[in-house]
PDBQT receptor file of N, H, CA, C and O in Angstrom, charges set to zero:
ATOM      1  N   UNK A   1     -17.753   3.746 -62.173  1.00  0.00    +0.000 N 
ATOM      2  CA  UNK A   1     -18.863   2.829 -62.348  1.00  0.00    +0.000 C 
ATOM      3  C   UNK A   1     -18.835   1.788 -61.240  1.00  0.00    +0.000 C 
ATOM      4  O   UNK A   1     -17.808   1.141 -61.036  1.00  0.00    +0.000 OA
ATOM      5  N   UNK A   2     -20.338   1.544 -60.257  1.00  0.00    +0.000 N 
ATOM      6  H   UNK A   2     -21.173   2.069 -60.422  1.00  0.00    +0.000 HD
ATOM      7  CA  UNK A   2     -20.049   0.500 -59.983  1.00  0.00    +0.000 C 
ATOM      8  C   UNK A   2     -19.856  -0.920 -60.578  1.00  0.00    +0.000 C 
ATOM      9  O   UNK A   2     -20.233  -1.231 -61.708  1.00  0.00    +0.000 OA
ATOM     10  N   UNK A   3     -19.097  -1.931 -59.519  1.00  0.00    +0.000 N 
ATOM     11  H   UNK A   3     -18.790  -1.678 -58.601  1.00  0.00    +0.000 HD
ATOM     12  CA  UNK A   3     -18.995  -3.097 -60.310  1.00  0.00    +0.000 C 
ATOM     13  C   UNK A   3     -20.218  -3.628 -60.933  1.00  0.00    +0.000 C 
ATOM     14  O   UNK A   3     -20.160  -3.999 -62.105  1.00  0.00    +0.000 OA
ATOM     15  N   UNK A   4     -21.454  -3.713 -60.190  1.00  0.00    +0.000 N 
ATOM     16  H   UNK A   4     -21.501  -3.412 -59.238  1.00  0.00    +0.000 HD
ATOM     17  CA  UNK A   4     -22.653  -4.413 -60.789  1.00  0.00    +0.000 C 
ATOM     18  C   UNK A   4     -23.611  -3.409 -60.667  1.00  0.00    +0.000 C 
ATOM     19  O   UNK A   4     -23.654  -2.692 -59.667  1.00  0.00    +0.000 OA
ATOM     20  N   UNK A   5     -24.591  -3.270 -61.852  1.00  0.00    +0.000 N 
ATOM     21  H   UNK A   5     -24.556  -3.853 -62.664  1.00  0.00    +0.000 HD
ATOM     22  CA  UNK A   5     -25.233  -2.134 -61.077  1.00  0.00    +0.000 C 
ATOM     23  C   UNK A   5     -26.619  -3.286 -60.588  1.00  0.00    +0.000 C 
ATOM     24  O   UNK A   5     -26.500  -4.506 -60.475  1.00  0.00    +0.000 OA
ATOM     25  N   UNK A   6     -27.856  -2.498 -60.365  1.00  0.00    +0.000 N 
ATOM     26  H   UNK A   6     -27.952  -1.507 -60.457  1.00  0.00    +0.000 HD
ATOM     27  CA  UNK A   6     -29.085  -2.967 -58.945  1.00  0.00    +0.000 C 
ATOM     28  C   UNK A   6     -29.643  -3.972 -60.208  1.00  0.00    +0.000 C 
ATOM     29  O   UNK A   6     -29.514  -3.742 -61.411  1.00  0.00    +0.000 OA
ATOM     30  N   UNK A   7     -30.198  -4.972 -59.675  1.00  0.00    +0.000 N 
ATOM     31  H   UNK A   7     -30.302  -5.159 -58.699  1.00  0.00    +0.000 HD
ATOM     32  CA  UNK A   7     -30.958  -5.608 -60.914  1.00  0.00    +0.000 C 
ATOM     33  C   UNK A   7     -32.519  -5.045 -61.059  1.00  0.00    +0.000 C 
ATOM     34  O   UNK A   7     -33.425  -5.755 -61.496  1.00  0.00    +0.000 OA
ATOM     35  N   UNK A   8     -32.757  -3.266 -60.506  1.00  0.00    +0.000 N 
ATOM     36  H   UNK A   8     -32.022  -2.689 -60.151  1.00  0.00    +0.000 HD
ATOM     37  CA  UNK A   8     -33.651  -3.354 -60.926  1.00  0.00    +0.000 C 
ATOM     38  C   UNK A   8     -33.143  -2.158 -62.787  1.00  0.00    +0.000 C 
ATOM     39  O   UNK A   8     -33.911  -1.883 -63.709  1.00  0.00    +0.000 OA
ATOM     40  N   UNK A   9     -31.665  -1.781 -62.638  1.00  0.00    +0.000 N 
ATOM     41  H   UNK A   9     -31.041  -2.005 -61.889  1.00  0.00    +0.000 HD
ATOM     42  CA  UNK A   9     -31.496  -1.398 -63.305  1.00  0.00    +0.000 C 
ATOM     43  C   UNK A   9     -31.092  -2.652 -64.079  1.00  0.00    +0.000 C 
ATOM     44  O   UNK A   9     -30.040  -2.590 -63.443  1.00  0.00    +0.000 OA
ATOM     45  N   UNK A  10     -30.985  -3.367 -64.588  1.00  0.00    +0.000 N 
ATOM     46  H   UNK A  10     -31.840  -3.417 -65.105  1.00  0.00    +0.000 HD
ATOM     47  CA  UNK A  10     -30.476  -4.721 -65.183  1.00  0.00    +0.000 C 
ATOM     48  C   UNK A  10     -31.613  -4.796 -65.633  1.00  0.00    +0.000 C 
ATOM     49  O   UNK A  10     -31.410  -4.604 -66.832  1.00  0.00    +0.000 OA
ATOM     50  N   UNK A  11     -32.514  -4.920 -65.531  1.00  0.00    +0.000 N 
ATOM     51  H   UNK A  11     -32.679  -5.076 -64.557  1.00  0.00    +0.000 HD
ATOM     52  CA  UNK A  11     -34.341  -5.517 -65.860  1.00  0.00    +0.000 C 
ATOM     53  C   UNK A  11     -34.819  -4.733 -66.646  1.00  0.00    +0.000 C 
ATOM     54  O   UNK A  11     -35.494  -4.951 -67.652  1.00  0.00    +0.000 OA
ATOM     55  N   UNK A  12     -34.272  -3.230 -65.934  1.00  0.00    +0.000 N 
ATOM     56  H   UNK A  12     -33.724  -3.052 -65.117  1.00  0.00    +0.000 HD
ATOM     57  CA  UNK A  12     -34.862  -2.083 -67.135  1.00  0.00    +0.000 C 
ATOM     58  C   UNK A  12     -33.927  -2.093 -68.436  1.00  0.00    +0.000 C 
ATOM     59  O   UNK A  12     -34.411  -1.787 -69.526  1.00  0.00    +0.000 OA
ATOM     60  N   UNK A  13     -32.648  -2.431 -68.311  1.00  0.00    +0.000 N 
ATOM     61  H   UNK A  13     -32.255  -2.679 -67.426  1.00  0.00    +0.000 HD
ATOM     62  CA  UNK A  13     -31.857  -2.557 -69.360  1.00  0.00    +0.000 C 
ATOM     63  C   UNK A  13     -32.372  -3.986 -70.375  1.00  0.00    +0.000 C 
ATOM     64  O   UNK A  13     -32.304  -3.907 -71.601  1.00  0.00    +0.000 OA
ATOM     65  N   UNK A  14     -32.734  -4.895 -69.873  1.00  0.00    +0.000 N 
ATOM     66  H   UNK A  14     -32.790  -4.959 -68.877  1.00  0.00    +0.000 HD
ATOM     67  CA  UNK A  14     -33.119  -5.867 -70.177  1.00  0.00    +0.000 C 
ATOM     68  C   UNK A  14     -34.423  -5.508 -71.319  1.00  0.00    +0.000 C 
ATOM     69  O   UNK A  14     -34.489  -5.786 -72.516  1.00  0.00    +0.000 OA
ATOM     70  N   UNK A  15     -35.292  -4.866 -70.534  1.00  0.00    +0.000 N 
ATOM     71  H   UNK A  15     -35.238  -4.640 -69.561  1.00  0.00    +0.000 HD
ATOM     72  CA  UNK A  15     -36.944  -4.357 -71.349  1.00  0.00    +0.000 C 
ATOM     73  C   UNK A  15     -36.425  -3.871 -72.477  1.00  0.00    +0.000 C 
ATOM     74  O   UNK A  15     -36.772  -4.101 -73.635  1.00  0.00    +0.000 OA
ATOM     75  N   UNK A  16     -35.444  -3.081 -72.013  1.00  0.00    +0.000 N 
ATOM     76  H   UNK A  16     -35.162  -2.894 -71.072  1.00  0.00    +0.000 HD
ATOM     77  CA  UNK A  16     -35.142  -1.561 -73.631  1.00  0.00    +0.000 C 
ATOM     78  C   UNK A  16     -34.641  -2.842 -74.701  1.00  0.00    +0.000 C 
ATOM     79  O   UNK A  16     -34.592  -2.532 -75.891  1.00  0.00    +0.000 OA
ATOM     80  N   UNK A  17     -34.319  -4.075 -74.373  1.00  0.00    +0.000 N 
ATOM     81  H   UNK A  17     -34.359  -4.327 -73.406  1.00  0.00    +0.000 HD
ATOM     82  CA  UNK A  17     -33.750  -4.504 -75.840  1.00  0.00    +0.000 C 
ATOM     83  C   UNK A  17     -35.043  -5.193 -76.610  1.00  0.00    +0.000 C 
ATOM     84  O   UNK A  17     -35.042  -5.457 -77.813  1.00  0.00    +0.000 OA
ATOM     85  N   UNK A  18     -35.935  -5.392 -75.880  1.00  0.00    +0.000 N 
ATOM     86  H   UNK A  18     -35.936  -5.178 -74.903  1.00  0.00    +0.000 HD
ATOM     87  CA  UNK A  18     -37.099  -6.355 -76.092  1.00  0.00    +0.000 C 
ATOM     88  C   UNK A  18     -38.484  -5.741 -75.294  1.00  0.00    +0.000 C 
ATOM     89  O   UNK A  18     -38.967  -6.299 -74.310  1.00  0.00    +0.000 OA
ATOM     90  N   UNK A  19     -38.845  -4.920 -75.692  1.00  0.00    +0.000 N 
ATOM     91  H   UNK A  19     -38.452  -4.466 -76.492  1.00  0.00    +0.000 HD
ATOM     92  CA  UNK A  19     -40.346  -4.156 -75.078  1.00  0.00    +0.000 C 
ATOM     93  C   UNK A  19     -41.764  -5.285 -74.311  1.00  0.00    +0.000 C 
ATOM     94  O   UNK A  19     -42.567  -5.307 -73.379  1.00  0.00    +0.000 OA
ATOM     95  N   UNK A  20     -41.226  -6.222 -75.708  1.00  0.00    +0.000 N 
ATOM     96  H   UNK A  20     -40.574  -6.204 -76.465  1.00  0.00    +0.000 HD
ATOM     97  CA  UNK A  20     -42.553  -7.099 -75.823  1.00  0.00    +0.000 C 
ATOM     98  C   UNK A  20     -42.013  -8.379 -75.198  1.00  0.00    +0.000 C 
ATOM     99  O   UNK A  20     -42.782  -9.317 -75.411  1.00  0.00    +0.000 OA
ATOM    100  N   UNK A  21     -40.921  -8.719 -74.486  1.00  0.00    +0.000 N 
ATOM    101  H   UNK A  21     -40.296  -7.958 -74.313  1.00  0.00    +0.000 HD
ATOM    102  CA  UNK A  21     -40.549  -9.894 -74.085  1.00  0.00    +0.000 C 
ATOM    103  C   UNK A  21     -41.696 -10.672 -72.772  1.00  0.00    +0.000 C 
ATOM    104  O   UNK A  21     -42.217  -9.940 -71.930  1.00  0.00    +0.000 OA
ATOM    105  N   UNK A  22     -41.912 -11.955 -72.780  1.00  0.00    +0.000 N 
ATOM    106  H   UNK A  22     -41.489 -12.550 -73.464  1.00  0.00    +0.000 HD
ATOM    107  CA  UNK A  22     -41.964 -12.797 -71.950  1.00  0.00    +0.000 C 
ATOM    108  C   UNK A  22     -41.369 -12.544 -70.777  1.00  0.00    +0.000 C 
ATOM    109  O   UNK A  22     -40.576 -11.602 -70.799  1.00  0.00    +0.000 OA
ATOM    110  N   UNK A  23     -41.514 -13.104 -69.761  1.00  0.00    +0.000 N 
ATOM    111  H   UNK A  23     -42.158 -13.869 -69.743  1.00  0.00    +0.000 HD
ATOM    112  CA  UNK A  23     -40.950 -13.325 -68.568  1.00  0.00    +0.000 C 
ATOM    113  C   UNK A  23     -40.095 -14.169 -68.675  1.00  0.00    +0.000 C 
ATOM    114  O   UNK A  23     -39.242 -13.990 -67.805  1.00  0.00    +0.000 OA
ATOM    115  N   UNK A  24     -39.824 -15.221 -69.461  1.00  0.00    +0.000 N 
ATOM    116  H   UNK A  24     -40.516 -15.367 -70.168  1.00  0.00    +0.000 HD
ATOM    117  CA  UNK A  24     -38.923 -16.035 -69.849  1.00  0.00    +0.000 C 
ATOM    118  C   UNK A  24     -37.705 -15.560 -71.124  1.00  0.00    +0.000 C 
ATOM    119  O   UNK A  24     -36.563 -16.002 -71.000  1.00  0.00    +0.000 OA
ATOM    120  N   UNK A  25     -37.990 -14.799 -72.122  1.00  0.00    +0.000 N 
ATOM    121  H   UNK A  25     -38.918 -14.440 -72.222  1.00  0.00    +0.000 HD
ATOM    122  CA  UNK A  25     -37.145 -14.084 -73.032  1.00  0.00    +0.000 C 
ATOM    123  C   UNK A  25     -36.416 -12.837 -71.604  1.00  0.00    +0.000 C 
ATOM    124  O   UNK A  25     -35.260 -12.438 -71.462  1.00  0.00    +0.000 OA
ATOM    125  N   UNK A  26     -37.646 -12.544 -70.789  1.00  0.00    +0.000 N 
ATOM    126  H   UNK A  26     -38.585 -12.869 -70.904  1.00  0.00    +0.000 HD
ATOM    127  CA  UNK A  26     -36.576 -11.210 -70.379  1.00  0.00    +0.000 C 
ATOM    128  C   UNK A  26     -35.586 -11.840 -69.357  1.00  0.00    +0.000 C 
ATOM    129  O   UNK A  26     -34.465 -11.343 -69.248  1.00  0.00    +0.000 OA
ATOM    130  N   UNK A  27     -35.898 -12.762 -68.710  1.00  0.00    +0.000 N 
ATOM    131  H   UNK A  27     -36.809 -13.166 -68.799  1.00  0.00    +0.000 HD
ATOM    132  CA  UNK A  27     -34.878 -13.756 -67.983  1.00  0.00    +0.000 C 
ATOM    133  C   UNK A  27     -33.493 -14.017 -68.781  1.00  0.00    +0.000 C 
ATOM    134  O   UNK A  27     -32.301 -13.945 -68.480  1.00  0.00    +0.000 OA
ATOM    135  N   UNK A  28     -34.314 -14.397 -70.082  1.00  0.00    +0.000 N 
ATOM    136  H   UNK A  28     -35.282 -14.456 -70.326  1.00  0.00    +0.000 HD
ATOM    137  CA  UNK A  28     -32.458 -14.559 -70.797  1.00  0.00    +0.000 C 
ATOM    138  C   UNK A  28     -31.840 -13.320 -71.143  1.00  0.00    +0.000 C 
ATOM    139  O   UNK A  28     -30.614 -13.305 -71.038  1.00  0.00    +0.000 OA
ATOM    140  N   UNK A  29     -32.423 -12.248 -71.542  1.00  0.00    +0.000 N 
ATOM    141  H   UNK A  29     -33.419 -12.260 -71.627  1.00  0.00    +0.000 HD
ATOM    142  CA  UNK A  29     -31.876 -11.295 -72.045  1.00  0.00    +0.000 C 
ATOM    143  C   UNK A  29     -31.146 -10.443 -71.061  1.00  0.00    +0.000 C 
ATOM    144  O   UNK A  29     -30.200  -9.757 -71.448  1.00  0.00    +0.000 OA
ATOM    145  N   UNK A  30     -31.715 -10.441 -69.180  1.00  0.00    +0.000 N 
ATOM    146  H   UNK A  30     -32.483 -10.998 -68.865  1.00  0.00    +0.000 HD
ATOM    147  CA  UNK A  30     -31.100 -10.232 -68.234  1.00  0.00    +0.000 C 
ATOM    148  C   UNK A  30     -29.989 -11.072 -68.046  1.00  0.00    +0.000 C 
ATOM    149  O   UNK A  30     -28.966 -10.433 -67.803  1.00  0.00    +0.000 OA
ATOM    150  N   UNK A  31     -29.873 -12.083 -68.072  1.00  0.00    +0.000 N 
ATOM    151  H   UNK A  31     -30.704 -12.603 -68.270  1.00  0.00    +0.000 HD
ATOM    152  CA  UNK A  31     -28.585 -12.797 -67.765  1.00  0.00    +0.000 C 
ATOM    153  C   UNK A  31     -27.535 -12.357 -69.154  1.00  0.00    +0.000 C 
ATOM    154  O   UNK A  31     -26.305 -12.337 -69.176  1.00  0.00    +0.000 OA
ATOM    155  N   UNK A  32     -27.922 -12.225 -69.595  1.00  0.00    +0.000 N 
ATOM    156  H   UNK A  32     -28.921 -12.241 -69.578  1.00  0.00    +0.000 HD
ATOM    157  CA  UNK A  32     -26.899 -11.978 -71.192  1.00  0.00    +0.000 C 
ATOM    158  C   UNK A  32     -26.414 -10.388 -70.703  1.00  0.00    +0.000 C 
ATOM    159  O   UNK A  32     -25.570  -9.822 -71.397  1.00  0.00    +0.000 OA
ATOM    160  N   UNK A  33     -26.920  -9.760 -69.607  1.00  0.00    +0.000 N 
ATOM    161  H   UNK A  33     -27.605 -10.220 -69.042  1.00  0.00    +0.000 HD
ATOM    162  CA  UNK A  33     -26.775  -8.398 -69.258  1.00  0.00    +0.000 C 
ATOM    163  C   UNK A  33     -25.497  -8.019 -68.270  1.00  0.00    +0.000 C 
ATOM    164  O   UNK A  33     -24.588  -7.201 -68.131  1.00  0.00    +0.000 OA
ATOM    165  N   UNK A  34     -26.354  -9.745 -67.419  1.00  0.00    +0.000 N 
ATOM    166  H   UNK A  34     -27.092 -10.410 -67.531  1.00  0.00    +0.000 HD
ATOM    167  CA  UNK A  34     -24.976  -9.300 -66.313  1.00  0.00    +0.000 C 
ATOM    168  C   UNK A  34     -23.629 -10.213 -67.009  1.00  0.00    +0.000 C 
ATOM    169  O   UNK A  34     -22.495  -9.852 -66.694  1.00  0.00    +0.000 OA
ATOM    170  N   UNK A  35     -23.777 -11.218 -67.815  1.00  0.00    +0.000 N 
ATOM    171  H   UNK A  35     -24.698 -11.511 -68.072  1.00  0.00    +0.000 HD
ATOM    172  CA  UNK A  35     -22.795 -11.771 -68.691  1.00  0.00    +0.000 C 
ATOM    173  C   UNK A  35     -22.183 -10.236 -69.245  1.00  0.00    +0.000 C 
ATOM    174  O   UNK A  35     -21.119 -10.313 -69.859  1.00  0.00    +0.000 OA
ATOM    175  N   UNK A  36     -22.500  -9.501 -69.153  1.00  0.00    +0.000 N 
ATOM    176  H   UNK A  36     -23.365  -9.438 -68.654  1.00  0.00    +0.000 HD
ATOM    177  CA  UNK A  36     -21.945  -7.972 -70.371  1.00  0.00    +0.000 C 
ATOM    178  C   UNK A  36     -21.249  -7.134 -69.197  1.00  0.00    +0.000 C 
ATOM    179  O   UNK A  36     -20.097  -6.756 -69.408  1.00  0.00    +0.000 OA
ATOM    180  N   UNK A  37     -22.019  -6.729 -67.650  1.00  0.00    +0.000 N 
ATOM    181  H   UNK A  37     -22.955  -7.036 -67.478  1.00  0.00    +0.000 HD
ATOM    182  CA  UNK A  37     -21.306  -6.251 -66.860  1.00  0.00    +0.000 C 
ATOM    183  C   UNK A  37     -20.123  -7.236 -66.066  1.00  0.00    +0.000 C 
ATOM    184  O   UNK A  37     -19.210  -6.706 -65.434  1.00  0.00    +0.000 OA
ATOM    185  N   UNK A  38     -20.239  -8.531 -66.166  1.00  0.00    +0.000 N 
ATOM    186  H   UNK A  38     -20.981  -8.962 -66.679  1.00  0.00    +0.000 HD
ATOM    187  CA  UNK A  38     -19.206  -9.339 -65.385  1.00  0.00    +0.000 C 
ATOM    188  C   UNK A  38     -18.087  -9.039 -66.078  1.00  0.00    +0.000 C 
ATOM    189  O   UNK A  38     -17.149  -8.479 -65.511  1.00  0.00    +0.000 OA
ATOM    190  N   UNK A  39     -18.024  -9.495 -67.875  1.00  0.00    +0.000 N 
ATOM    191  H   UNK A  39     -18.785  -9.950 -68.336  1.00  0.00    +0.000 HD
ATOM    192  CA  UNK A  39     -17.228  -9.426 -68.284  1.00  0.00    +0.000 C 
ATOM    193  C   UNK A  39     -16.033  -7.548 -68.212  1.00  0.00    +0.000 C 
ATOM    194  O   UNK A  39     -14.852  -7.211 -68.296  1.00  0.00    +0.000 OA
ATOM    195  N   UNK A  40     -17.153  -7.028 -68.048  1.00  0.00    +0.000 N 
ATOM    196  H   UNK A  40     -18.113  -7.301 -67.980  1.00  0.00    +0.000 HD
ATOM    197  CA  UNK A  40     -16.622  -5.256 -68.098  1.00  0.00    +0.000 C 
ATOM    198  C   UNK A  40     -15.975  -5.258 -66.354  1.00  0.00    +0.000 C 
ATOM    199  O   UNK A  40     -15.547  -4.184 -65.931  1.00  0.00    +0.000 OA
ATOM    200  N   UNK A  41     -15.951  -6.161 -65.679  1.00  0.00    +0.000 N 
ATOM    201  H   UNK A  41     -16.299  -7.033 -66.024  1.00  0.00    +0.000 HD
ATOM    202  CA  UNK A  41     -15.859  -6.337 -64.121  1.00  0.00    +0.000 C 
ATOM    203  C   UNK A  41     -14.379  -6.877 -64.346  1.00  0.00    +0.000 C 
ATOM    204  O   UNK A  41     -13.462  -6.266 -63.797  1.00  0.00    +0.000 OA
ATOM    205  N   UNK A  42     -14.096  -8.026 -65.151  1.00  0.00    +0.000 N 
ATOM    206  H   UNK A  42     -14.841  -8.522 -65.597  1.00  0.00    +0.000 HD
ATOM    207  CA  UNK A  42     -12.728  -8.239 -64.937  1.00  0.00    +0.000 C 
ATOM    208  C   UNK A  42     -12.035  -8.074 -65.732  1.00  0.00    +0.000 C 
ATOM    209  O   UNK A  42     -10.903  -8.558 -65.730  1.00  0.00    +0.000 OA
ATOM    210  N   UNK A  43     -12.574  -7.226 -66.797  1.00  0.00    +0.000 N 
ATOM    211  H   UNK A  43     -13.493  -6.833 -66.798  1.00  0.00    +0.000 HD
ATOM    212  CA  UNK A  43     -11.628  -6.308 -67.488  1.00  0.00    +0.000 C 
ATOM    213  C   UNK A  43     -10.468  -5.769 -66.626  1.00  0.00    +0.000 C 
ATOM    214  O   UNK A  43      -9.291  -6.128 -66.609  1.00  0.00    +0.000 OA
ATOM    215  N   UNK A  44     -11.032  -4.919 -65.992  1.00  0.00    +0.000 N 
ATOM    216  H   UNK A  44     -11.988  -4.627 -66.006  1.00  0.00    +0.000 HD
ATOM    217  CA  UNK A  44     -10.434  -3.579 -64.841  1.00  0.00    +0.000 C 
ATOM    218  C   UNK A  44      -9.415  -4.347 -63.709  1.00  0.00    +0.000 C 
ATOM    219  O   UNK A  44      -8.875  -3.690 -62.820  1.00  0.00    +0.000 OA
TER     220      UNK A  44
């Protein structure tokens, strides 16, 4: 796995939790994303 993946995959991961989000809900729900890959980053 890479360490981070592209944020356009982050954004799409972001949509799948919230279809109907804002531009502002999907902002948080992206950062709560890479908060999920950072933490899986210094796991390893």
């Amino acid at each position: 796995m890479k360490a981070f993946p592209s944020s356009k995959e982050i954004i799409k991961e972001a949509k799948s939790y919230n279809k109907k989000a804002d531009i502002n809900q999907l902002h948080a729900i992206a950062f709560d994303v890479m908060k999920k890959y950072r933490d899986i980053y210094y796991q390893n």
